[in-house]
C-alpha positions in Angstrom: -44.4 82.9 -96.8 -41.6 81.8 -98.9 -38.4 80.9 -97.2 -36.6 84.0 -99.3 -39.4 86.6 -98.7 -39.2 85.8 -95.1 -35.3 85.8 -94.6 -35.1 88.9 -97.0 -37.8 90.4 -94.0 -35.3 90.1 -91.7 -32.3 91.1 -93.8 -30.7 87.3 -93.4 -30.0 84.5 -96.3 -29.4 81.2 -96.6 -26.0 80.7 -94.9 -23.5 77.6 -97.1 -21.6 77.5 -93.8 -24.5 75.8 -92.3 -25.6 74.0 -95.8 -28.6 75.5 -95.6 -31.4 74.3 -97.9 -34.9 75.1 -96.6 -37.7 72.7 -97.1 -40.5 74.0 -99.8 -43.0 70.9 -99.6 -45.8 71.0 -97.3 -47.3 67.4 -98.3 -43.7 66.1 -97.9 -43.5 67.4 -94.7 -46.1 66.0 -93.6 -45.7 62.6 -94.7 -41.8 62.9 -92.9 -44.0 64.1 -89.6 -46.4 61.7 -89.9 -43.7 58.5 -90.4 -41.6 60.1 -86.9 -44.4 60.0 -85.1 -45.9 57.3 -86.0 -49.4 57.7 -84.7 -47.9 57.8 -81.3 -49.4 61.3 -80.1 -47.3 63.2 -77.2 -44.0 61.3 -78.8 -41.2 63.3 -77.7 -39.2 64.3 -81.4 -36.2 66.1 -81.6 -36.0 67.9 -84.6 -32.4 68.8 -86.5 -32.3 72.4 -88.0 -35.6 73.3 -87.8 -34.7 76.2 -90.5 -37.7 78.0 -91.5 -40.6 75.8 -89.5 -42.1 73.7 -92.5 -41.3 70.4 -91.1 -41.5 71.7 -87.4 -45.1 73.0 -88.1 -45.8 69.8 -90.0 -44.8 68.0 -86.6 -46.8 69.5 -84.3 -49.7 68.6 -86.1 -48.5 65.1 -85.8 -49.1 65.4 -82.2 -45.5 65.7 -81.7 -43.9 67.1 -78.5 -41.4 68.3 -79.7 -37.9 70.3 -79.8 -36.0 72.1 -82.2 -32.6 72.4 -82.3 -31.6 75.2 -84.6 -27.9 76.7 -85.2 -29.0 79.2 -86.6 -29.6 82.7 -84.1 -31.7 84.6 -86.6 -33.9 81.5 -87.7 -34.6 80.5 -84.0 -36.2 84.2 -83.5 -38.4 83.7 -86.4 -39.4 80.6 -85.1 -39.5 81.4 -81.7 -42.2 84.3 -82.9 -44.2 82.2 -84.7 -47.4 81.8 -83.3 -48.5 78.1 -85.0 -45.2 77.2 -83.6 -46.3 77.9 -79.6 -46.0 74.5 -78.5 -42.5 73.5 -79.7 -39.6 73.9 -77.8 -36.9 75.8 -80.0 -33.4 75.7 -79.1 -30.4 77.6 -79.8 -27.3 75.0 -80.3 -25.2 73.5 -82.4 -26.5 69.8 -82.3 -22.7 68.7 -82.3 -22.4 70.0 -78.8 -26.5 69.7 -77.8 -26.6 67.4 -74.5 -28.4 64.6 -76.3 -28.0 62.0 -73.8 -30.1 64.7 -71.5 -32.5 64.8 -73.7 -32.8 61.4 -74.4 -32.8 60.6 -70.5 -36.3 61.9 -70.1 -38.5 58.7 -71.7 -39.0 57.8 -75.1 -38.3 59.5 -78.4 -37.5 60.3 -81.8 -35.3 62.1 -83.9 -36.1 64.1 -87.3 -34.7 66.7 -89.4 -33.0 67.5 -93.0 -29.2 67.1 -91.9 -26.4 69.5 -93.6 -24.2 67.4 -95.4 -21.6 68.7 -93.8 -22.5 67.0 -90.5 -24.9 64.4 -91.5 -22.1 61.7 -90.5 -21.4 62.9 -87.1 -25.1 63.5 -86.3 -26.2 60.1 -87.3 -23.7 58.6 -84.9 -24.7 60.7 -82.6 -28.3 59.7 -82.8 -27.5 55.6 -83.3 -25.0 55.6 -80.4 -27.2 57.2 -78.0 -28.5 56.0 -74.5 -31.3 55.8 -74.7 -31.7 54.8 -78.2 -34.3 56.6 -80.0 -37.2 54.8 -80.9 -36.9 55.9 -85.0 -34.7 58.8 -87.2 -36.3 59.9 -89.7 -34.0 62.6 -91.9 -33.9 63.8 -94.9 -30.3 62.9 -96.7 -28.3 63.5 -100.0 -28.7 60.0 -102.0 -25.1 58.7 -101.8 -25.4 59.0 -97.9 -28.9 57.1 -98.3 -26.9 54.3 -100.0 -24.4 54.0 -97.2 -27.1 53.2 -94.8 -28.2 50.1 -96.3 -25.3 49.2 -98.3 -23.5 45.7 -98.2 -20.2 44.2 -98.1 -18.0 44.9 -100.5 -19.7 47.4 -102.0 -18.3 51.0 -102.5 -20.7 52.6 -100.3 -20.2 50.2 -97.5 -18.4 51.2 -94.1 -18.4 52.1 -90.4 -22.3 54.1 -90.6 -23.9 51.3 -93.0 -22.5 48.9 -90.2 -24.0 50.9 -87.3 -27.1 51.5 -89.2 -27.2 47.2 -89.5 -26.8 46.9 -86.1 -29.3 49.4 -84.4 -32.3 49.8 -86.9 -33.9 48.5 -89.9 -33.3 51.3 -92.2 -36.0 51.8 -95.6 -36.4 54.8 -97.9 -39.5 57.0 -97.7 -39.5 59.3 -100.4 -37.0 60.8 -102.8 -37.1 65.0 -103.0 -36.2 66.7 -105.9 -34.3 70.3 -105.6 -37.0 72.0 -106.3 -38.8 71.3 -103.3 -35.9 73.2 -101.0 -34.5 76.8 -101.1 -32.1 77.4 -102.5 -32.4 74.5 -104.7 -29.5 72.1 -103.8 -27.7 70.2 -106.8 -28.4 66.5 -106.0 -31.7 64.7 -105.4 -32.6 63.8 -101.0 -33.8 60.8 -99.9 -35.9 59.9 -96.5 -34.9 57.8 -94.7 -36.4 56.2 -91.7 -34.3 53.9 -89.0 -36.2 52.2 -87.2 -35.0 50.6 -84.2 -34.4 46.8 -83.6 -36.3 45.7 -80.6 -33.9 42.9 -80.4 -30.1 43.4 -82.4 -29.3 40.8 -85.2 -25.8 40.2 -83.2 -25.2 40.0 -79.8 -21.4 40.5 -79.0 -20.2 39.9 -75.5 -19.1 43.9 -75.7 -21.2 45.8 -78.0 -19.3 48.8 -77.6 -16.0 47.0 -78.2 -17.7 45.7 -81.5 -18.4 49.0 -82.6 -14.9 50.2 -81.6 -13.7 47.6 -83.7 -15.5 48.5 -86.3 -14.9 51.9 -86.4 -10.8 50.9 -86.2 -11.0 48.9 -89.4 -12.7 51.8 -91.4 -10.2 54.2 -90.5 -7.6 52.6 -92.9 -10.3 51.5 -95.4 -7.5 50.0 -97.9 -5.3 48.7 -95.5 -5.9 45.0 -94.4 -7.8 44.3 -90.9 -4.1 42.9 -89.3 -2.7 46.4 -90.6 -5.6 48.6 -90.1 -6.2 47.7 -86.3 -2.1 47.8 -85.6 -2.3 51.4 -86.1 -5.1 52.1 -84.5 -6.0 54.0 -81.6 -5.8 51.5 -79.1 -3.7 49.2 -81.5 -3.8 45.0 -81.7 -0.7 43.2 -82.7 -1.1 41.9 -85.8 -0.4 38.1 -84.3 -3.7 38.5 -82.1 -5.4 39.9 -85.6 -4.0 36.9 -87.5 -5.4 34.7 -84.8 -9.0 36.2 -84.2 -9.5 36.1 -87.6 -8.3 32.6 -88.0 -10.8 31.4 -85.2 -13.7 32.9 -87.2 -12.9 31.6 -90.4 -11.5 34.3 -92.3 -8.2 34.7 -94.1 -5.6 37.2 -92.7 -5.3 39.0 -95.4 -9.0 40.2 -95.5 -10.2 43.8 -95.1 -12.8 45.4 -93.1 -15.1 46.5 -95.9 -15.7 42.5 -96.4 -16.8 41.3 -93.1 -20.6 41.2 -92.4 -22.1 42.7 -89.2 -21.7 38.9 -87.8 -17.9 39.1 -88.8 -17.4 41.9 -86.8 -19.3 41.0 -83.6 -17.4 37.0 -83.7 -14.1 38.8 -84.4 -14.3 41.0 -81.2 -15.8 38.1 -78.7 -12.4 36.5 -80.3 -10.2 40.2 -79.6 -12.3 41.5 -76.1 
């Protein structure tokens, strides 16, 4: 049944609040399905927004164990009535607030799902700073988020998520959906992306999570220089010990955080930590 036949049913709609956009595309789902699970059969996925069941359904005939967390209290009662949808778990939470390091503490896993907009940032963070680490995310993105994850320095796109992406997974692109293949029809192109994760990190700072503090401190001022951007920070570093951490790595002190590579950062904090 067709996403608005089945929420006119039940007297709901498509709610912008939760930047709803339900996936049309059976084939597409199933190649999304198929690239989370990975052959692996009884994988445990977690599936983001399950909406109207195309990709969870797609997912179960992956092999998939999986659960669905869905915000959503009308949608999880369709789902939750579904019979082709017996074997998934379906949860009613916001994903912000789901205990995913619970989840994740029960043996090896995945994520998947087609992220809001809206929260596709947080989530993603969520997901890549995670213990345990999900084996692979596969999600369904608008395109300018798709060029953050792999994007370079210097370039426009480049920042804090790109940086994370670089240091947890190898990220590639799977397939490009139009907006016809979602209801209602969003007004820019989605991409797939799948992260997979690094068996072995290119860096190895002494404190990763002081790397990725650092990181996320010099893209909180994006314009400001490093020396500046890190003096106001949260936990601020006088500019001197900037100047000079930056001077044992080989970089100028005027330079800014959207120019350092993922090596950059991880020598500059074994220089600051």
């Amino acid at each position: 049944m067709h996403p608005r036949q089945l929420l006119q049913a039940r007297g709901l709609a498509a709610r912008k609040r939760f930047g709803q956009n339900f996936l049309l595309d059976n084939t597409a789902a199933d190649r999304i399905a198929q690239a989370a699970v990975a052959g692996e059969s009884e994988l445990r996925v977690l599936e983001i927004g399950p909406g109207t069941g195309v990709l969870t359904a797609a997912l179960l005939r992956a092999g998939a164990r999986l659960t669905a967390v869905e915000i959503d209290r009308g949608l999880a009662a369709i789902l939750r009535e579904r019979e082709d949808l017996a074997a998934a778990t379906i949860v009613e939470s916001d994903i912000l607030t789901y205990d995913l390091h619970n989840f994740a503490a029960a043996g090896r896993w995945a994520a998947c799902g087609n992220l809001p907009y809206y929260i596709t940032t947080p989530v993603l963070f969520a997901l890549l700073e995670c213990e345990p680490q999900p084996v692979r995310i596969v999600v369904m993105v608008q395109r300018e988020v798709a060029e953050r994850l792999s994007a370079g320095p210097g370039s426009a796109a480049y920042g804090a998520l790109s940086l994370l992406v670089a240091y947890r997974a190898r990220a590639t692109r799977l397939l490009t959906l139009r907006p016809a293949a979602f209801y209602p029809r969003p007004q820019v192109d989605s991409t797939v992306v799948v992260l997979e994760r690094h068996e072995h990190p290119p860096v190895q700072p002494r404190d990763p999570g002081a790397m990725l503090g650092l990181i996320r401190a010099a893209f909180a001022y994006r314009r400001k220089t490093l020396v500046n951007a890190l003096e106001l920070g949260a936990s601020p570093v006088p500019r001197e010990r900037t100047a000079a951490a930056l001077e044992a790595i080989g970089k100028p002190i005027g330079v800014r955080g959207e120019t350092l590579s993922l090596d950059d950062f991880s020598r500059l904090a074994d220089q600051l930590y």
